[in-house]
C-alpha positions in Angstrom: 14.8 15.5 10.2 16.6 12.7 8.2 14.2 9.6 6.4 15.2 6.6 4.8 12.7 5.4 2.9 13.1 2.0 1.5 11.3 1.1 -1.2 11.4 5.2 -1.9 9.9 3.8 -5.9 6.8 2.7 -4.3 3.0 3.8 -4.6 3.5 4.9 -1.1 7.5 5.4 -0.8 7.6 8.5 -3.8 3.9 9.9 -3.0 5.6 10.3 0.7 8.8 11.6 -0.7 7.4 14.4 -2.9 5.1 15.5 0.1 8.2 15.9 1.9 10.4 17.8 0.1 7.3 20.0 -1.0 6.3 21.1 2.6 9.1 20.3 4.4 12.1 22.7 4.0 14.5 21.4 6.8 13.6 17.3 6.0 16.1 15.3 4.2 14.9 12.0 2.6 17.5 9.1 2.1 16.1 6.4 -0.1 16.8 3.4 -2.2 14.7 1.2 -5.0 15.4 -1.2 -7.8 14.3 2.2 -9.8 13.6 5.6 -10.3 10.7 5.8 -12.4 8.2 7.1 -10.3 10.0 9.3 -8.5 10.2 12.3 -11.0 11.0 16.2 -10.6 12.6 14.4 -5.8 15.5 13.0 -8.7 17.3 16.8 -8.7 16.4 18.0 -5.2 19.1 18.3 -3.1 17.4 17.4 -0.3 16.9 13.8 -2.0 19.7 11.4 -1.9 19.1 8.3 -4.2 20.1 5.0 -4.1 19.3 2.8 -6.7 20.1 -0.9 -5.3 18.3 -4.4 -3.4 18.1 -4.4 -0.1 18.8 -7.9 0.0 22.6 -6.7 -1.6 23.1 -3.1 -0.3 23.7 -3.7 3.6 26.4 -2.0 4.4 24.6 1.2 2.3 21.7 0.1 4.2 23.4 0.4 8.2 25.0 3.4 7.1 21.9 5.3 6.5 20.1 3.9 9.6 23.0 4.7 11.4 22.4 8.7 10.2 18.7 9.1 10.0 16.4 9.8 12.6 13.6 7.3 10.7 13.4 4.6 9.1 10.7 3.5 6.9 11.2 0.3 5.6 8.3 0.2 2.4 9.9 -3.0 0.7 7.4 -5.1 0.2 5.2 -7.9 -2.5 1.7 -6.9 -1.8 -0.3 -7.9 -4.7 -2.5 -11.4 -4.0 -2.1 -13.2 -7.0 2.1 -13.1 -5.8 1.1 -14.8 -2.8 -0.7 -18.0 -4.1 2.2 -17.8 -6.7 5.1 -17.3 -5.0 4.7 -17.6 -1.1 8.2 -18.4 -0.6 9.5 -15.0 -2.3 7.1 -13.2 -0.6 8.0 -14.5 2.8 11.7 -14.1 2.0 11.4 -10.4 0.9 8.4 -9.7 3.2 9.3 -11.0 6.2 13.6 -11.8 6.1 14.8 -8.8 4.3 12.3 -6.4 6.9 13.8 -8.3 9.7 16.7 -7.3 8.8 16.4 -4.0 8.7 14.1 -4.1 12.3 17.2 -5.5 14.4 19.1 -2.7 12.8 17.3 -0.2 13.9 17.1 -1.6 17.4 20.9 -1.9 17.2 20.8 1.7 16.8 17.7 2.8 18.8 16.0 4.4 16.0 12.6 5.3 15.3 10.8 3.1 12.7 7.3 3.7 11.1 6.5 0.8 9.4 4.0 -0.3 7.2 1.7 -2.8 8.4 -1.4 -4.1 6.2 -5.1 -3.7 6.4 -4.5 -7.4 5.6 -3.7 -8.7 9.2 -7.2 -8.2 10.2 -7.9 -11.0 8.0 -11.4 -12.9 7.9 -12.0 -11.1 11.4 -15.8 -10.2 11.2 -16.1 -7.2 13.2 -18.2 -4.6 11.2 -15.0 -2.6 12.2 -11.5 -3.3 12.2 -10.4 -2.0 15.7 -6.2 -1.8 16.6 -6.3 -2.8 19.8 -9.5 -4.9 20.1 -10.2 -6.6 16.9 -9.0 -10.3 16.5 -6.7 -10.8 13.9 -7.8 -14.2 11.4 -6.5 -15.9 9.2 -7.2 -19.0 7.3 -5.7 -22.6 6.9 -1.9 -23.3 5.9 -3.3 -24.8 2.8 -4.6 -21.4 1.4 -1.2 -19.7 0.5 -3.1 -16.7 -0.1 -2.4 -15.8 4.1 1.3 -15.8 3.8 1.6 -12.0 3.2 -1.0 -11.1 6.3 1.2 -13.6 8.6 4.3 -12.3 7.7 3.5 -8.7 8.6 1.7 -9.8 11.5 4.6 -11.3 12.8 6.6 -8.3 12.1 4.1 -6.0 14.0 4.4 -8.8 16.7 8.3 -8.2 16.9 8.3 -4.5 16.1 5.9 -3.9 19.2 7.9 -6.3 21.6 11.1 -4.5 20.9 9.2 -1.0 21.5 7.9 -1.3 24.7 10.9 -2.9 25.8 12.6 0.3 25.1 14.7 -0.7 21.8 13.2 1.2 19.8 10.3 3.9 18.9 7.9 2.7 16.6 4.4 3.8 14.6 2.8 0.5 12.9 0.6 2.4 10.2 -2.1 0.5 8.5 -3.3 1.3 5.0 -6.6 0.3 3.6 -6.7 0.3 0.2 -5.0 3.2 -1.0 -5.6 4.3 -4.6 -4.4 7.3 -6.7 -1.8 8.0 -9.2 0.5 5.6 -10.4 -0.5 2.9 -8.1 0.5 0.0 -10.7 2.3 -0.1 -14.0 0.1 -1.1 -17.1 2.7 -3.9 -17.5 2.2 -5.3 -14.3 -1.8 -5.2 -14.8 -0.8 -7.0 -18.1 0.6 -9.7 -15.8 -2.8 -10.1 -14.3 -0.3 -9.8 -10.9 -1.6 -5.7 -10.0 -3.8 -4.9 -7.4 -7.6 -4.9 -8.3 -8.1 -1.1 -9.2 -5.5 -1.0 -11.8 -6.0 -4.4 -12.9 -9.6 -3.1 -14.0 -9.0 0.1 -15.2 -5.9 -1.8 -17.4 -8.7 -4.0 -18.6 -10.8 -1.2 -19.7 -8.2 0.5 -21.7 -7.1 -2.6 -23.2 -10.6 -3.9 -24.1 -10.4 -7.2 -22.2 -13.0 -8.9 -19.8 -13.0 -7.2 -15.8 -13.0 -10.5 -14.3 -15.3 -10.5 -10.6 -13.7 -13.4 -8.8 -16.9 -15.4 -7.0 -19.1 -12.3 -8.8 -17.2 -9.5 -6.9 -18.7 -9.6 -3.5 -16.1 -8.8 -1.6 -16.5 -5.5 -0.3 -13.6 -2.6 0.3 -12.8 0.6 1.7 -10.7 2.9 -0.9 -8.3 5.9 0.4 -7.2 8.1 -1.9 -3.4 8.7 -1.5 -3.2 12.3 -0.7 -5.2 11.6 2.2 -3.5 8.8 3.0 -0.2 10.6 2.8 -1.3 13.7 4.9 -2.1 11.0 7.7 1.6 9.8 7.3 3.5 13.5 7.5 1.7 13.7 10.9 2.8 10.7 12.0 6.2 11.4 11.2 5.9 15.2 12.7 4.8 13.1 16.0 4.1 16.0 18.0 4.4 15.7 21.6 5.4 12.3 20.9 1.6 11.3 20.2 2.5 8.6 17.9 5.0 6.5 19.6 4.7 3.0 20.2 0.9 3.2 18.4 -0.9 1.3 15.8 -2.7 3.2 13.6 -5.4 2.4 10.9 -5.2 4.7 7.9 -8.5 4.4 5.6 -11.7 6.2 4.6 -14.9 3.9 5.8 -17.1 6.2 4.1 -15.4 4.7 1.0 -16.8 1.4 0.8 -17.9 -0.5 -2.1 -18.1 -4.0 -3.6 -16.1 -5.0 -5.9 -18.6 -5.6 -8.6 -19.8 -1.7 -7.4 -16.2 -0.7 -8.3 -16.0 -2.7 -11.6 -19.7 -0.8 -12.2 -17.8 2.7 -11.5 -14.7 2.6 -13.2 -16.7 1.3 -16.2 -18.9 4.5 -16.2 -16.5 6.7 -15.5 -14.3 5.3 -18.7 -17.2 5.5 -21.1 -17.3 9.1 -20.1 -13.7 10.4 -20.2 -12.9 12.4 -23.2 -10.6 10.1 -25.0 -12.7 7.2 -24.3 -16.8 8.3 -24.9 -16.6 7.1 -28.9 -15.4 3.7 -28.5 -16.8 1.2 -30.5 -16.0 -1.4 -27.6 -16.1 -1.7 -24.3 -14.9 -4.5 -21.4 -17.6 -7.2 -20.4 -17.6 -7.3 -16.2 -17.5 -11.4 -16.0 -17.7 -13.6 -13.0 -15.1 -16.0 -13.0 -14.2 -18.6 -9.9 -11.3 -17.8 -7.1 -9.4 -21.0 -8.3 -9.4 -20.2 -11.9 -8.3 -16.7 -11.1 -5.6 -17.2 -8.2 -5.3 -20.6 -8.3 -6.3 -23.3 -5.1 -4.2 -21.2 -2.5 -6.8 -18.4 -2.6 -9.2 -17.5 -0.3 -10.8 -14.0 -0.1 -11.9 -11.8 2.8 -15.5 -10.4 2.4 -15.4 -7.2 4.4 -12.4 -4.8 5.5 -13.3 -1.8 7.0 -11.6 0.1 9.2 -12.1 2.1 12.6 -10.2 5.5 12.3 -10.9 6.5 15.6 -7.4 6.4 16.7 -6.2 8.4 13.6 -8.6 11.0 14.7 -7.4 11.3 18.0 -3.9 10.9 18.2 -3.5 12.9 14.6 -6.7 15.0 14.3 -6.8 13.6 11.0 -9.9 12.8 8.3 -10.3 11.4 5.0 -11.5 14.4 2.7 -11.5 12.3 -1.2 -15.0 10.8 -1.8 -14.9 6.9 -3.6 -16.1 9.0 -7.1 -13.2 11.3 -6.7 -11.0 9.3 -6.1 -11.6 6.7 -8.8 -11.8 9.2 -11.2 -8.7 11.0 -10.3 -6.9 7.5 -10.4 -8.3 6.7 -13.9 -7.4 9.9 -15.4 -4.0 9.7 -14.3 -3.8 6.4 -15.6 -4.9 6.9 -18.9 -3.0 10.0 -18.9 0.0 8.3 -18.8 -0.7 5.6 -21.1 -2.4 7.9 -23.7 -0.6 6.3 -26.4 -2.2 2.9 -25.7 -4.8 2.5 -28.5 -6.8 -1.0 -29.3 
């Protein structure tokens, strides 16, 4: 099987890769990022071919490896929610434009796309469950920017599905609920205040500043550590018996919930008790602070998210196996692992 992962530099994009070329022997992976840095040991496999280019400049680059591969995963994306109150027009430009792009290629060429929709479609929907194929999807007033990411995927599940089952193309919409694990953010980006909330606290613990609860943390989450995540995503593209076509599929852990203030609680603890960290003479105040201070007036939060993984279960024989502890502690020590040299 050939991949073309773009956006191969990505939390998910170079977790996925190095499964890949791990397990799978006979898999090629074709990708292409604005950099390599996360990418590591995939760099000299032959099996990797790298790009390092925009997809808004490297079309023809782009074609050509649609044209070749048997899937396309198109990972390119601004998905942090500060980005969307700041910059809704970028985000819709590289969010929803560039994607299409890449969409009505692969229906030029009847390929097989599994794209990455967003736990963040479901929206303010108050099911105590999300549901695929029965949930209502939500979302808030023009005025609160903060819904421009959710529409434009939305929108692009919308157009992916409609091309599908007209026969255009083959298609898997996955749906990721707050994945965590290794190198999910940069500590420059959680310096920007512009990461997403896992590494913006750990970030805050390691540099001794206030963990900021916007509206006192109430908003509760489900957290999926990436291995799991990943081993949901190499059965979807193994697609056995053709199980997965032309589905939607919710990949999260539900066991995994927690508040936000409950996560601020953990991470603290488990930072007071890692080995570097257990002498400290400081440690980070957890602070409420108000959504508009934080994100500005375009914000407005969503309270619960939890997923139904019924369909995951069924169509993938699939389960969550990292518990929240786990996997927060597993994402702090590889954070502070690789910013060891950070000292305050």
């Amino acid at each position: 099987m050939k991949i073309l992962i773009l956006g191969v530099n990505g939390f998910i994009g170079h977790h996925l890769a190095n499964r890949i070329l791990e397990e799978k022997e006979d898999w090629q992976v074709f990708g292409m990022d604005l950099g390599a840095e996360r990418i590591g040991a995939a760099l000299h496999n032959p099996r990797f071919n790298f790009l390092e280019g925009d997809i808004s400049i490297n079309r023809e680059w782009i074609e050509y490896h649609i044209k070749k591969c048997d899937v396309v995963m198109p990972l390119v994306a601004i998905a942090t929610p500060k980005l969307y109150v700041d910059d809704p027009v970028g985000v819709y430009q590289l969010d929803f434009e560039m994607n299409m792009n890449i969409v009505k290629q692969c229906v030029k060429y009847h390929k097989r796309v599994v794209f990455p929709s967003t736990s963040e479609v479901y929206g303010a929907c108050t099911d105590p469950e999300f549901k695929e194929d029965e949930s209502f999807l939500v979302v808030g007033p023009i005025q609160k920017e903060r819904w421009i990411y959710s529409c434009c995927k939305q929108l692009l599940d919308r157009v992916i599905y409609a091309y599908g089952t007209r026969g255009h193309l083959e298609f898997t919409l996955f749906r990721p609920f707050n994945w965590i694990g290794p190198r999910l953010d940069s500590l420059d980006t959680a310096k920007e205040g512009s990461s997403r909330v896992v590494t913006q606290f750990i970030a805050e613990l390691l540099l001794k500043r206030p963990i900021n609860l916007v509206d006192g943390g109430h908003q509760k989450r489900c957290f999926t550590y990436v291995d799991d995540g990943i081993s949901a995503l190499m059965k979807i593209l193994e697609n056995k018996n053709d199980v997965c076509k032309n589905q939607i599929i919710n990949i999260g852990n539900p066991e995994n919930e927690c508040s936000v203030k409950e996560l601020a609680d953990i991470l603290k603890r488990l930072f007071r008790q890692h080995p570097d960290h257990q002498n400290d003479s400081i440690y980070s105040e957890i602070i409420d602070i108000p959504a508009d201070t934080y994100y500005g007036k375009g914000y407005q939060d969503i309270y619960t998210r939890k997923p139904s993984i019924e369909i995951a279960r069924n169509l993938l024989g699939w389960e969550p196996k990292v518990n929240l502890e786990d996997a927060m502690r597993m994402t702090l020590d590889s954070f502070l692992e690789e910013n060891r040299t950070v000292r305050i």
